[in-house]
C-alpha positions in Angstrom: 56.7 89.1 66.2 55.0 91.6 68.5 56.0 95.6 69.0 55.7 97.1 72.3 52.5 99.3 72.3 53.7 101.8 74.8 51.5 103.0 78.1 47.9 103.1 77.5 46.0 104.0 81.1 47.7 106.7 83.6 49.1 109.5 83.4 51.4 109.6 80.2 54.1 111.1 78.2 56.2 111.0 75.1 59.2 109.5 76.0 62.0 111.1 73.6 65.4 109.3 72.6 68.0 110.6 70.7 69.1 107.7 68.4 67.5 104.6 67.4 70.5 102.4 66.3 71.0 99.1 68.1 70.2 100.1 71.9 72.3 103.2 72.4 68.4 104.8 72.7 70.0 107.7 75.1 66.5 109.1 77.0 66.6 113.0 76.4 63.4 113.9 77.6 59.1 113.9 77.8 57.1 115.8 75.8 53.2 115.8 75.3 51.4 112.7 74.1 49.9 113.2 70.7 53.0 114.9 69.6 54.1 114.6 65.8 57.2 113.9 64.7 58.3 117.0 64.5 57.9 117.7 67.8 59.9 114.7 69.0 62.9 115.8 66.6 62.5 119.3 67.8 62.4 118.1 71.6 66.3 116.0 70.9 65.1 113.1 69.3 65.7 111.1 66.4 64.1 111.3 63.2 61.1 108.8 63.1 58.4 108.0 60.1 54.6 108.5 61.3 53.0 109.9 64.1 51.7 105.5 64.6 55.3 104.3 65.3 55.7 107.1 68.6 53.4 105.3 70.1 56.0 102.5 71.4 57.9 105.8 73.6 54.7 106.6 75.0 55.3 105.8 78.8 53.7 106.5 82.3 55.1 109.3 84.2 55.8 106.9 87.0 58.8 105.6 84.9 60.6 108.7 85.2 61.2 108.5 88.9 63.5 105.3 88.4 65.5 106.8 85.0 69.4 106.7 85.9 72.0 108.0 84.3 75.1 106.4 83.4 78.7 107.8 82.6 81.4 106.3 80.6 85.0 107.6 79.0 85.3 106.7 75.3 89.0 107.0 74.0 90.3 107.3 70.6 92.8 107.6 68.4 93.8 111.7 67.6 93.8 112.3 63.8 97.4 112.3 63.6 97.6 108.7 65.6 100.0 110.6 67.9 97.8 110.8 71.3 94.7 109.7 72.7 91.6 111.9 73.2 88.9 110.8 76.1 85.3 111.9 76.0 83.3 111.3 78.6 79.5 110.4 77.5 76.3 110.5 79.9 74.0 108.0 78.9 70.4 107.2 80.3 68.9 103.9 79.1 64.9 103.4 78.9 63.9 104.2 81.9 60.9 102.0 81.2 63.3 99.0 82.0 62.4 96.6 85.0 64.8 94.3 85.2 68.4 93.1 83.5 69.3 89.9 82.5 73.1 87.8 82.0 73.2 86.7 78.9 76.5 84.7 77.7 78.4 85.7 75.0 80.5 88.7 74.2 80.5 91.8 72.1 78.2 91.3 68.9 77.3 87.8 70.3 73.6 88.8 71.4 72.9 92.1 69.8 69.2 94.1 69.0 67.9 97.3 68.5 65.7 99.2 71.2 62.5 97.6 71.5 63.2 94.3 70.0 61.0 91.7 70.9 62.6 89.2 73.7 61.5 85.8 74.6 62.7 84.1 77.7 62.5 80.3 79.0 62.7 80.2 82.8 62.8 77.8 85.2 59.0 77.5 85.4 59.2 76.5 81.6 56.9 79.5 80.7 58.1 81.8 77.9 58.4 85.2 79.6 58.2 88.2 77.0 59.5 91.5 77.2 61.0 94.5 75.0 64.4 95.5 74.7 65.9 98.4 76.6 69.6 98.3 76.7 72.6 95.9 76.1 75.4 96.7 78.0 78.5 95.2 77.0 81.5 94.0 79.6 84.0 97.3 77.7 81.1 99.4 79.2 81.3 97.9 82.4 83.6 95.3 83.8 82.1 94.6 87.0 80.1 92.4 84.3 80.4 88.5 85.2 83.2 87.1 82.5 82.1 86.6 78.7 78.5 88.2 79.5 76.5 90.9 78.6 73.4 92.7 80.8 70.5 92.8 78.6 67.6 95.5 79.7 63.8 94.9 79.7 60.8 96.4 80.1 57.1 94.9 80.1 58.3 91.8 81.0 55.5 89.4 81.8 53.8 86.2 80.7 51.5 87.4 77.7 47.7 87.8 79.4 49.2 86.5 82.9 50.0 88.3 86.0 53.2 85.8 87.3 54.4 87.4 90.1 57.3 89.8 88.9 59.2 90.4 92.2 60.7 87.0 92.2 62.6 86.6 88.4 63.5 82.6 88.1 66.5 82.2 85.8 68.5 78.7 85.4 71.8 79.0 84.1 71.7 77.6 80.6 68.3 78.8 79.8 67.4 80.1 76.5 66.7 83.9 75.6 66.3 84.6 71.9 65.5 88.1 70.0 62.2 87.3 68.2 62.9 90.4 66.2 66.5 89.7 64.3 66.4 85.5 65.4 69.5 85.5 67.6 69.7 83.5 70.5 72.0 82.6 73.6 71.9 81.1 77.2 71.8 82.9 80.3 75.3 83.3 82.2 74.0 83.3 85.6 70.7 83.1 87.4 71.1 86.6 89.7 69.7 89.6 87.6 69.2 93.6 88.4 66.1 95.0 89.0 65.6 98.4 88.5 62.0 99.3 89.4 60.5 97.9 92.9 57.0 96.3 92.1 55.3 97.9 95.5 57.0 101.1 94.9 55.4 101.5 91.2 52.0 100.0 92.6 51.4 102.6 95.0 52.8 105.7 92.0 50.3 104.1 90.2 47.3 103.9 93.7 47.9 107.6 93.7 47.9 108.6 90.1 43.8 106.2 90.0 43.1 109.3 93.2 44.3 111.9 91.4 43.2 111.1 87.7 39.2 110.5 89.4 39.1 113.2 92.2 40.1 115.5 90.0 37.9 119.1 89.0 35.7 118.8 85.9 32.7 119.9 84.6 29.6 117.9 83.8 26.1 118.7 82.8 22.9 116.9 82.9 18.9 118.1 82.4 16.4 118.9 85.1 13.2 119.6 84.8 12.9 122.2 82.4 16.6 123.4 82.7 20.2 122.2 81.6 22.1 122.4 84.6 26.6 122.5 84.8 28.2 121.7 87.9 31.8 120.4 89.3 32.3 117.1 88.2 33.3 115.1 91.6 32.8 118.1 94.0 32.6 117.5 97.6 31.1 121.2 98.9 28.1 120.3 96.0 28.0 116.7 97.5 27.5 117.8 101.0 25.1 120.7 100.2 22.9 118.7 98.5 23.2 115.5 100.9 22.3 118.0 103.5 19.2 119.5 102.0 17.5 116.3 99.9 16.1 115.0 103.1 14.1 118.2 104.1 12.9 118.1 100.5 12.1 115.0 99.7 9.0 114.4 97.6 7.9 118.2 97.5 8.4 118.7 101.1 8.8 121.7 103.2 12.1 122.9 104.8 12.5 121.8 108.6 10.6 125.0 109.8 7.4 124.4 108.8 6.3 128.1 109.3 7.9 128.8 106.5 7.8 126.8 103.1 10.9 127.2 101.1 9.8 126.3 97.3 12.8 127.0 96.0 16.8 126.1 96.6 19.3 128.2 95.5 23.1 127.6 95.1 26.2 129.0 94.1 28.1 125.5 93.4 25.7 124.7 89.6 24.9 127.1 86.6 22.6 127.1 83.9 25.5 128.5 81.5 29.0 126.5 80.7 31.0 124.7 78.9 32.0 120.9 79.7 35.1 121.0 77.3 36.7 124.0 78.5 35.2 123.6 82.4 33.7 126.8 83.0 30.3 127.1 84.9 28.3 130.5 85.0 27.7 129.8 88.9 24.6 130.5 90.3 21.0 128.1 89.9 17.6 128.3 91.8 16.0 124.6 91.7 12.1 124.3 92.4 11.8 122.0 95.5 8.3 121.4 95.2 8.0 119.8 90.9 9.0 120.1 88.3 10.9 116.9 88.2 10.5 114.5 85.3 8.6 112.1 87.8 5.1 113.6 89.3 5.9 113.7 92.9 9.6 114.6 92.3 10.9 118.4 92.1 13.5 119.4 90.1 15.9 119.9 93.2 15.5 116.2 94.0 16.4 115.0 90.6 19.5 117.6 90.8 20.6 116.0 94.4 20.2 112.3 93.8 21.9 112.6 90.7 24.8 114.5 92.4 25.1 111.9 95.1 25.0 108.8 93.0 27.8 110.1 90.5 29.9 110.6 93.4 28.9 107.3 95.2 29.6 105.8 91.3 32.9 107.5 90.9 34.2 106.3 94.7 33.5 103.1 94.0 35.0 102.8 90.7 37.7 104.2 92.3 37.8 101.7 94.8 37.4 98.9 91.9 40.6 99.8 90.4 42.6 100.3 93.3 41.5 97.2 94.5 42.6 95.6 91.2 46.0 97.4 91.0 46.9 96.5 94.5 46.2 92.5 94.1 48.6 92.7 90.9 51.7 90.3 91.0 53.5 92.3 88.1 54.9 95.9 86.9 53.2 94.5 83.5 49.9 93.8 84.9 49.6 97.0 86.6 50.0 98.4 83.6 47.6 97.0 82.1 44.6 98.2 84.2 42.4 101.1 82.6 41.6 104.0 84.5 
């Protein structure tokens, strides 16, 4: 039996729901990942053991875009048994969830708690896996086909495969069974719901690789004699010193020969700051002539070329993943690409 292990790459949040009993999970809200328990009670949501079981609500932002809500009238009995009172309940499932299922059977017939572990055999014959989101029963919503139930999942996917996930292949008939509690049934009908659109989520994702990697930083590196802090993936620093290196290669002079320039200055680098709270003291004068760890190398050379190759680095590991996300077949495999 597997547990879901929540997001791991992206840009994530705490997904917070408000009861854990069978799969009335009602999403509240996000708070910061790395929150205790505390702080998920406190933000709406049910009480929860360790800080190690959250992990399975941590989801990518992305997610939140396709969350929909979902209104229903309850109606009971008044104390007295004299009248009928009707509340009306807003509900919002796992918004996690990619696609819905038929399953046959009524009320109680096929029944889990959120997360459960779900096994599906399609027509393929692989044994598709995914997580509990929801089970919506036909008193909840009779458009439902007859003696059915909608069954919610999300990661669904062949376990290490990437089967394409735009095109779900259910037989009537076919099994689905609960790994976690051992109950079982057939599908009622081969159509299903999907709830998240594969490109759509690929290209969230596309921009979240641009954003997560371009972003401002601060790194640091040695020169010479001096310990140098500069922008992280800065494109003023990477022109300026794209610009200059050639007139300064190997201790050469700047283009006007009349005049030998032994030193570069620039406001973009500092010899004072702080990679962990990215701050730079801005302001560094480079010798052009040595310096450099190599003997015909300057210190401003070593500065430049390691400026332009952690940019050309970054863009092309940036280029690497996107490539990667955009030849995924699956919601599932896209989520599982680090960046």
């Amino acid at each position: 039996m597997s547990s879901y292990s929540g997001n791991q790459y992206g840009q994530k949040r705490l997904f917070v729901f408000d009861s854990n009993s069978g799969t009335t999970a009602n999403f509240v809200t996000t708070i910061a990942v790395g929150s205790g328990t505390g702080a998920y009670v406190s933000a709406g949501g049910f009480t929860i053991g360790t800080d190690e079981e959250l992990e399975q609500y941590v989801g990518n932002v992305a997610y939140l875009d396709y969350k929909r809500k979902s209104r229903r009238s309850i109606a009971t009995l008044t104390t007295e048994g004299s009248g009928v009172t009707s509340t009306i309940i807003d509900f919002t499932p796992d918004p996690r969830s990619v696609v819905g299922v038929y399953v046959s059977g009524g009320s109680g017939s096929f029944t889990g708690d959120h997360l459960d572990e779900i096994h599906i055999t399609e027509n393929s014959g692989n044994t598709y896996q995914g997580f509990l989101g929801k089970i919506t029963h036909i008193e909840e919503d009779s458009t439902l086909p007859t003696g059915s139930c909608l069954v919610d999942l999300l990661a669904y996917g062949v376990s290490g495969s990437d089967t394409d996930g735009t095109q779900f292949n259910y037989g009537v008939g076919n099994i689905i069974e609960n790994k976690t509690n051992g109950i079982t049934s057939t599908l009622k009908v081969s159509k299903y719901k999907k709830y998240i659109d594969l490109d759509s989520y690929r290209q969230k994702m596309i921009n979240q690789v641009g954003i997560s990697l371009d972003g401002s930083g601060v790194t640091s590196a040695t020169f010479g004699s001096q310990h140098v802090y500069f922008p992280t993936n800065s494109k003023a620093l990477f022109d300026y010193t794209s610009a200059l290196l050639p007139a300064f290669a190997h201790g050469a002079s700047a283009a006007d020969s009349r005049v030998k320039q032994d030193y570069v200055f620039t406001l973009l680098a500092g010899t004072t700051g702080s990679v962990g709270f990215k701050t730079i003291g801005y302001g560094l004068t480079l010798n052009a002539v040595s310096g450099g760890t190599l003997g015909y190398n300057s210190e401003f050379e070593e500065f430049a070329h390691y400026v332009i190759h952690s940019k050309v680095q970054l863009e092309n590991q940036k280029g690497s993943i996107i490539y990667t996300i955009t030849n995924k077949n699956s919601i599932r495999g896209i989520d599982q690409v680090s960046f």
